[in-house]
TORVO-758168 format. One record per atom (N, C-alpha, C): residue number from 0; residue in three letters; chain; atom name; z negated, x negated, y. Coordinates in steps of 0.001 Angstrom, whole numbers, plus 500000, padded with zeros to 6 digits. Layout:
# residues N
[atom NUM; "ala"; "A"; "CA"; [Z; X; Y]]
...
//
This chain:
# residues 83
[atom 0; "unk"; "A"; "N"; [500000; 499151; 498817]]
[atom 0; "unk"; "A"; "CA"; [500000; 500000; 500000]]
[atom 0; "unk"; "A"; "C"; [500000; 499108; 501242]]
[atom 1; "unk"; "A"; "N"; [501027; 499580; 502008]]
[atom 1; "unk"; "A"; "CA"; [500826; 498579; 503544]]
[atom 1; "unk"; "A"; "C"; [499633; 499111; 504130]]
[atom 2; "unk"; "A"; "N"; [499338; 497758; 504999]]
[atom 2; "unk"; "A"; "CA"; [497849; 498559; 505529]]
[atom 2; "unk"; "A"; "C"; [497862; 497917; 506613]]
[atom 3; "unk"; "A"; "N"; [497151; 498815; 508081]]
[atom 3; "unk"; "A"; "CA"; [497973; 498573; 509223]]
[atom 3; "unk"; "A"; "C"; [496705; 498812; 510046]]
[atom 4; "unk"; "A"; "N"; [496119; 497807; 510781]]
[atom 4; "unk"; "A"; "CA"; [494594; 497812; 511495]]
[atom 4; "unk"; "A"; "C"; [495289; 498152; 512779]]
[atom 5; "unk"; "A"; "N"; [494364; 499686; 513174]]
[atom 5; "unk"; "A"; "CA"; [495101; 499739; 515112]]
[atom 5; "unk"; "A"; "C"; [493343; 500151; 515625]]
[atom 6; "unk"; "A"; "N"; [493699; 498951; 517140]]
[atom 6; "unk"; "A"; "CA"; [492948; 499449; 518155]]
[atom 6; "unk"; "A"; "C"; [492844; 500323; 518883]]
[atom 7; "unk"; "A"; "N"; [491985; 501378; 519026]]
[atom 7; "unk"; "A"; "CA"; [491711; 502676; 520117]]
[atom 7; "unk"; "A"; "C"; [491999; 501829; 521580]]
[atom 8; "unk"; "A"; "N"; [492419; 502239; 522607]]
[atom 8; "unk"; "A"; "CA"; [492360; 502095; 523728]]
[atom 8; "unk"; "A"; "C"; [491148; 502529; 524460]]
[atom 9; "unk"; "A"; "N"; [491036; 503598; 523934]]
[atom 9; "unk"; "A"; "CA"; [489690; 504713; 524363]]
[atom 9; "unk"; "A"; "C"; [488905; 505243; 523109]]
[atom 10; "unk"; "A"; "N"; [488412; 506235; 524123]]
[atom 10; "unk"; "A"; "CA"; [487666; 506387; 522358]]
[atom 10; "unk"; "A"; "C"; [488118; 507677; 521291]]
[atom 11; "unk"; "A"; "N"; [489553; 507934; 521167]]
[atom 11; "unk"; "A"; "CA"; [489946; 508635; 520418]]
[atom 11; "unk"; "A"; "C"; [491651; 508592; 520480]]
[atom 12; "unk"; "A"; "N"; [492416; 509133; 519901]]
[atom 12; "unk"; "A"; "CA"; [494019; 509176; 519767]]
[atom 12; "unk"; "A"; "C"; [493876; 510364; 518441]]
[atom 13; "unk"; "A"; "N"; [495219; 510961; 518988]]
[atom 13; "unk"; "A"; "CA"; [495319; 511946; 518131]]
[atom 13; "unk"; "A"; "C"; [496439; 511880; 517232]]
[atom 14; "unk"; "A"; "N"; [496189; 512216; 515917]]
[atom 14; "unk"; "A"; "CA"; [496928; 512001; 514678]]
[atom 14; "unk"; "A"; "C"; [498636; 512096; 515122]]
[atom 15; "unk"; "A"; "N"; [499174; 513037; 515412]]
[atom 15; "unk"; "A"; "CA"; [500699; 513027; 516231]]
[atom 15; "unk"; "A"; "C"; [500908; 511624; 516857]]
[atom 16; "unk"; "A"; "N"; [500013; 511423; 517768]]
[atom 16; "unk"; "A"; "CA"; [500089; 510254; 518702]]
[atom 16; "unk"; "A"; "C"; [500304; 508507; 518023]]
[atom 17; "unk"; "A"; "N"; [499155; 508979; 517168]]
[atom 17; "unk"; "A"; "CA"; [498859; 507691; 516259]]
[atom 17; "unk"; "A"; "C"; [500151; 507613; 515199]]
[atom 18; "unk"; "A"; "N"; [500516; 508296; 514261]]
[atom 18; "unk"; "A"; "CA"; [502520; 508294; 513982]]
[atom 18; "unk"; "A"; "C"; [502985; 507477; 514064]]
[atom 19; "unk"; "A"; "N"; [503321; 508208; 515555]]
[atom 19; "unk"; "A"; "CA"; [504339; 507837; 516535]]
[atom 19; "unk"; "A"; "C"; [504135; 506196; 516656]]
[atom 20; "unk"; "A"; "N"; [502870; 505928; 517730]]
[atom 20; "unk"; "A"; "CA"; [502440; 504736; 517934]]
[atom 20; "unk"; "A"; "C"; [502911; 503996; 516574]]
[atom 21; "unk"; "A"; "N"; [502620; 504191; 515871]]
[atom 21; "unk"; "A"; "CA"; [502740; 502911; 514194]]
[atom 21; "unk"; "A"; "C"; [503610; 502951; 514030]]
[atom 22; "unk"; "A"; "N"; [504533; 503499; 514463]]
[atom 22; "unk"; "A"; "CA"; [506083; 503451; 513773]]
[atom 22; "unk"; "A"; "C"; [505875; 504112; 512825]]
[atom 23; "unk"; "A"; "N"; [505370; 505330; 512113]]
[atom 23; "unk"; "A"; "CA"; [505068; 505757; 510729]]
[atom 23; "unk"; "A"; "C"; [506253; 506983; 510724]]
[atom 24; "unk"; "A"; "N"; [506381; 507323; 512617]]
[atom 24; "unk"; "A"; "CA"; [507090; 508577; 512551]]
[atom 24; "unk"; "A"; "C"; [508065; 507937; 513818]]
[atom 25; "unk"; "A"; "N"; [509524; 508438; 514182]]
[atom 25; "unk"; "A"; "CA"; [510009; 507638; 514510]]
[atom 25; "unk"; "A"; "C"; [509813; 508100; 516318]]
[atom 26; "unk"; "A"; "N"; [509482; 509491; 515881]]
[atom 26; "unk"; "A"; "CA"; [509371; 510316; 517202]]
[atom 26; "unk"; "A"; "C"; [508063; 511340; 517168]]
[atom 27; "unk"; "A"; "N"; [507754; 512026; 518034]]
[atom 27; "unk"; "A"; "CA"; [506657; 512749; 518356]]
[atom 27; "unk"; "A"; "C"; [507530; 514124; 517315]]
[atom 28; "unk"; "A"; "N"; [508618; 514804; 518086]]
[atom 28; "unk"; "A"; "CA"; [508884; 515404; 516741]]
[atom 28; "unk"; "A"; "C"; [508829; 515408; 515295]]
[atom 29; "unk"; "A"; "N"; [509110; 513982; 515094]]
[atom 29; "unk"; "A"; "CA"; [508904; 514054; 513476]]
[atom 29; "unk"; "A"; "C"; [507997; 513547; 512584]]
[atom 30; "unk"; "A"; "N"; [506740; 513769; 513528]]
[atom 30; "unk"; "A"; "CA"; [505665; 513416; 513390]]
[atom 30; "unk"; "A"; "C"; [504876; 514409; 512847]]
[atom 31; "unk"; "A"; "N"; [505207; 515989; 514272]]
[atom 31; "unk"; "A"; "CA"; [505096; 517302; 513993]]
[atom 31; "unk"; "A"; "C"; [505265; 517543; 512594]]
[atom 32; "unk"; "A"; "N"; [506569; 517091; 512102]]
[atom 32; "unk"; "A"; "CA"; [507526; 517556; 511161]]
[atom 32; "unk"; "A"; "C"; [506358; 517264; 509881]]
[atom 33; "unk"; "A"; "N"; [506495; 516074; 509764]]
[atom 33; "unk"; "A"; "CA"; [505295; 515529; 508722]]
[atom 33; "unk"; "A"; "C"; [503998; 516042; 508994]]
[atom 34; "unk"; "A"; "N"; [503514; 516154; 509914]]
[atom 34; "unk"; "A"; "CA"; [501994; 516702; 509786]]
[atom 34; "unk"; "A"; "C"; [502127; 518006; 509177]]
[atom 35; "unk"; "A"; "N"; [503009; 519246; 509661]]
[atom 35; "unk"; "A"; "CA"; [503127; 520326; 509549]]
[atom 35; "unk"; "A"; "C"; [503264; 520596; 507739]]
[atom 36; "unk"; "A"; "N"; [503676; 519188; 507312]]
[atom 36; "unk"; "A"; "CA"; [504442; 519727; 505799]]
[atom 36; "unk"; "A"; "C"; [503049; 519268; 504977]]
[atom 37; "unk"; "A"; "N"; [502513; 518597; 505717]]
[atom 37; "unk"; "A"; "CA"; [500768; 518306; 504728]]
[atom 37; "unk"; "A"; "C"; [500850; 516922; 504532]]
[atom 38; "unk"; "A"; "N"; [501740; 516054; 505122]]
[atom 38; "unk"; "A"; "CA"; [502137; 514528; 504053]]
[atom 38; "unk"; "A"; "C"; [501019; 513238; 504793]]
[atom 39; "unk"; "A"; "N"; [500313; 513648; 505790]]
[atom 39; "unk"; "A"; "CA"; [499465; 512476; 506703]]
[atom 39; "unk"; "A"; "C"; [497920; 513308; 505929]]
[atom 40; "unk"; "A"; "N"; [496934; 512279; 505474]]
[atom 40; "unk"; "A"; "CA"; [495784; 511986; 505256]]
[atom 40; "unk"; "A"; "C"; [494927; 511620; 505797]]
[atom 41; "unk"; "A"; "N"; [493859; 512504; 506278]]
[atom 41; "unk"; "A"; "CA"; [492846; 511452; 507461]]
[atom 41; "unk"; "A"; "C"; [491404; 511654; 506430]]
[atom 42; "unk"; "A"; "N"; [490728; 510194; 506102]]
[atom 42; "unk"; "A"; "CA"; [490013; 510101; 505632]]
[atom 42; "unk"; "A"; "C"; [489848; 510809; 503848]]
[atom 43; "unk"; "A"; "N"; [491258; 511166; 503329]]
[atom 43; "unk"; "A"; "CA"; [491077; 511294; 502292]]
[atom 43; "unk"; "A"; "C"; [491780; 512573; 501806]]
[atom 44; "unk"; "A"; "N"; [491782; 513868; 503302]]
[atom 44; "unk"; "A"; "CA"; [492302; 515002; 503202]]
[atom 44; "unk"; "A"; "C"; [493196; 514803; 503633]]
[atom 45; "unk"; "A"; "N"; [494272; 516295; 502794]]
[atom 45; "unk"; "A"; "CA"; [495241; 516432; 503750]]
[atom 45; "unk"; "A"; "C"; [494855; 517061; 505206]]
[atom 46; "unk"; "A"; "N"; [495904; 516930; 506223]]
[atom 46; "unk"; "A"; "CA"; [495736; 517108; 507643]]
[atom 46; "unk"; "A"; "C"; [496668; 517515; 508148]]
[atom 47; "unk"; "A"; "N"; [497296; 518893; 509130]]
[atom 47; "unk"; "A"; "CA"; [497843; 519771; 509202]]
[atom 47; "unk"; "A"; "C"; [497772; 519994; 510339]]
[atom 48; "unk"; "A"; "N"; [496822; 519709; 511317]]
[atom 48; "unk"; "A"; "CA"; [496609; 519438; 512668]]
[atom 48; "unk"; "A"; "C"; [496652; 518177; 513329]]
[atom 49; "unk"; "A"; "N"; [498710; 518696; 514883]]
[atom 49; "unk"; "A"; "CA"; [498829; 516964; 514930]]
[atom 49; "unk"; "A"; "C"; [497778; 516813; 516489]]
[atom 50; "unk"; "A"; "N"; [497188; 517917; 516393]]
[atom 50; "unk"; "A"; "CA"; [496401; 517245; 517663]]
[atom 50; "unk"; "A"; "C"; [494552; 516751; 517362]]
[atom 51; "unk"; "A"; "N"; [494802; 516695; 515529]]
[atom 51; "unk"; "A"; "CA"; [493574; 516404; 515239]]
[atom 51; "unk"; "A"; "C"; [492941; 514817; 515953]]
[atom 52; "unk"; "A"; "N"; [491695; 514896; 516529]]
[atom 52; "unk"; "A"; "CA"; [491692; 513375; 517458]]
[atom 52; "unk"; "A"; "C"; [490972; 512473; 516291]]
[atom 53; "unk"; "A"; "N"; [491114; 511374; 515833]]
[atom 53; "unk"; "A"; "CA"; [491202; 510676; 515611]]
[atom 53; "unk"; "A"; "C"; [490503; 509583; 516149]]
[atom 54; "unk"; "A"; "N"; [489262; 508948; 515366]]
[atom 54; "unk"; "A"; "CA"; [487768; 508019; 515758]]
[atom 54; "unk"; "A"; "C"; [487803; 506876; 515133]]
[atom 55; "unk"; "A"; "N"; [487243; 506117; 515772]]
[atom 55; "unk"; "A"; "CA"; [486533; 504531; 514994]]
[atom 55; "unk"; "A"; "C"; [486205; 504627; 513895]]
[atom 56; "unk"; "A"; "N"; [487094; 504003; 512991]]
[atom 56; "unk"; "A"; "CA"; [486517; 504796; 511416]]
[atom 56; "unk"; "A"; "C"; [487228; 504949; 510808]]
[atom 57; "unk"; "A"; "N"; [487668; 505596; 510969]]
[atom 57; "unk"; "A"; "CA"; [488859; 506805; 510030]]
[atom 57; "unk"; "A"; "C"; [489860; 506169; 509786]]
[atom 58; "unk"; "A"; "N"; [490510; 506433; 508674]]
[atom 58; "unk"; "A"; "CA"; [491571; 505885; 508007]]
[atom 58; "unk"; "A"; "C"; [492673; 507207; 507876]]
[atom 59; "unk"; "A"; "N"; [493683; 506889; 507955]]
[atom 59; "unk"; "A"; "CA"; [495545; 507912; 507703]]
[atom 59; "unk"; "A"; "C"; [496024; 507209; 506657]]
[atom 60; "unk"; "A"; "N"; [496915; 507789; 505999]]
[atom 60; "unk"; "A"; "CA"; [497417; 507464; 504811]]
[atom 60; "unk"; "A"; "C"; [498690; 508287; 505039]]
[atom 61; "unk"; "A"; "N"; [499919; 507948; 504732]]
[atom 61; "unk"; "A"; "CA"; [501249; 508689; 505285]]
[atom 61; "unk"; "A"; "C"; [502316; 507844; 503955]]
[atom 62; "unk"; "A"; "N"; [502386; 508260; 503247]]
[atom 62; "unk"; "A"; "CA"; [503359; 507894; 502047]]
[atom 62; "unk"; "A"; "C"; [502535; 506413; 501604]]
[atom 63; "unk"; "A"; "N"; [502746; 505349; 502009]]
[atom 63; "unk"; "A"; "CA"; [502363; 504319; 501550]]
[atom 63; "unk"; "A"; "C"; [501895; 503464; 502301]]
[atom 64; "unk"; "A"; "N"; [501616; 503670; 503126]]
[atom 64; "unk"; "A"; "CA"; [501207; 503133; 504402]]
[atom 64; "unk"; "A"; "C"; [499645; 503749; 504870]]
[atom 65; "unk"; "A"; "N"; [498705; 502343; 504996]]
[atom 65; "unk"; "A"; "CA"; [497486; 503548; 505561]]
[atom 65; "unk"; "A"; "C"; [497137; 502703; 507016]]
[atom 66; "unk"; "A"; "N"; [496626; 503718; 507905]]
[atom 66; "unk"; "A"; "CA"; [496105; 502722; 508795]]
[atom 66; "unk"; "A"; "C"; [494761; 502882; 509332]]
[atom 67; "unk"; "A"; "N"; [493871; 501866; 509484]]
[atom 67; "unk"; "A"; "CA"; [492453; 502133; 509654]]
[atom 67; "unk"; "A"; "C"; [491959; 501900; 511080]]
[atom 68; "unk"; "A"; "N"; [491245; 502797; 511955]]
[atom 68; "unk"; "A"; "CA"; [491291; 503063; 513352]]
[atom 68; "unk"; "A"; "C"; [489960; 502139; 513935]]
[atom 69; "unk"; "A"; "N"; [490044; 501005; 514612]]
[atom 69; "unk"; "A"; "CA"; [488750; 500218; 515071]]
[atom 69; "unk"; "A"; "C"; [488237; 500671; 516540]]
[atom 70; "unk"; "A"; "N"; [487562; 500398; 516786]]
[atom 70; "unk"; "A"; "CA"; [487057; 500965; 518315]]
[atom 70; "unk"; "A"; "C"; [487708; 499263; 519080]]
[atom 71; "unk"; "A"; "N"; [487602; 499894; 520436]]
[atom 71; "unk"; "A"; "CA"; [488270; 499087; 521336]]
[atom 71; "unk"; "A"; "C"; [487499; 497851; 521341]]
[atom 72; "unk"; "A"; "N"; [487554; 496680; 521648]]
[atom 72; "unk"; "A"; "CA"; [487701; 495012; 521585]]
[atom 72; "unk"; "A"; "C"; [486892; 495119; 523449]]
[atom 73; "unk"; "A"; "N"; [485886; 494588; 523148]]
[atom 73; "unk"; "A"; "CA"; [485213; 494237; 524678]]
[atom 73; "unk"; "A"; "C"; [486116; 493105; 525613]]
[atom 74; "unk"; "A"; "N"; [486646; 493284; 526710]]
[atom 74; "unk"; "A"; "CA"; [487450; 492082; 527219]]
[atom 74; "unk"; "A"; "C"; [486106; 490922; 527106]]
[atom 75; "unk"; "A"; "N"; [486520; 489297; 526884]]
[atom 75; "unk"; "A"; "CA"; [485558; 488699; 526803]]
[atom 75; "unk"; "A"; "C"; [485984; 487929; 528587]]
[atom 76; "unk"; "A"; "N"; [485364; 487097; 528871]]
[atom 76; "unk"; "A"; "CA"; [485117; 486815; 530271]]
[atom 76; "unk"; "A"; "C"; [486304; 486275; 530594]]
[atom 77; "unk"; "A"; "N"; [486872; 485560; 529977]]
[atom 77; "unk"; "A"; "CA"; [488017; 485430; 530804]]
[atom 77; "unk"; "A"; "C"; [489312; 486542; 531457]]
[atom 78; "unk"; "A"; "N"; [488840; 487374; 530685]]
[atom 78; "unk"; "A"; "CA"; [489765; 488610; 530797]]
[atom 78; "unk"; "A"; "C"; [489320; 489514; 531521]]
[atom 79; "unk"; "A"; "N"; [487832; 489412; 532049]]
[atom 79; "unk"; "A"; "CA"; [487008; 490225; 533091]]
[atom 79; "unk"; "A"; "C"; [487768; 490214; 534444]]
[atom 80; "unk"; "A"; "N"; [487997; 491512; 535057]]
[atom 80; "unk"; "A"; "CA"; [488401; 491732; 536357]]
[atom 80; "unk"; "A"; "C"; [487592; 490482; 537536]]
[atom 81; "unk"; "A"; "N"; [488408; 489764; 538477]]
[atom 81; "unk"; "A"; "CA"; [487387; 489390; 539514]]
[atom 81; "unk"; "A"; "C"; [486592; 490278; 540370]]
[atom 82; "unk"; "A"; "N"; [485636; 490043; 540873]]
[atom 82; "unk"; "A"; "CA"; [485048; 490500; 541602]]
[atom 82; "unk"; "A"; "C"; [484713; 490689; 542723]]
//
């Protein structure tokens, strides 16, 4: 199984969104398309809702491909805004 680590930006993304983002779906439509038919897995179930949001944690599974959702990466100091 490919397995595909993505960072939250914030603190959630929603299953449609997340797809799309991975390349899993090529478009927001056919993302719909697949959620609607039952074929995306969040945490084990099927999932049927593409505006289900999506947490630190949770894992999708979409044919052979899974991807596991991390919470966002603290900028470390060099990457801190000046002040």
């Amino acid at each position: 199984m490919n397995s595909i680590d993505f960072e939250l930006r914030g603190d959630h993304i929603t299953l449609d969104a997340l797809l799309k983002a991975t390349g899993m779906a090529g478009s927001g439509g056919a993302a719909k398309v697949l959620i609607a038919q039952g074929k995306a897995q969040v945490n084990g179930e099927a999932e049927t809702r593409r505006g289900r949001k999506l947490r630190a944690g949770d894992a999708v599974v979409l044919g052979e491909a899974q991807v596991r959702l991390h919470a966002p990466s603290l900028p470390t100091p060099d990457q801190a805004e000046p002040r």
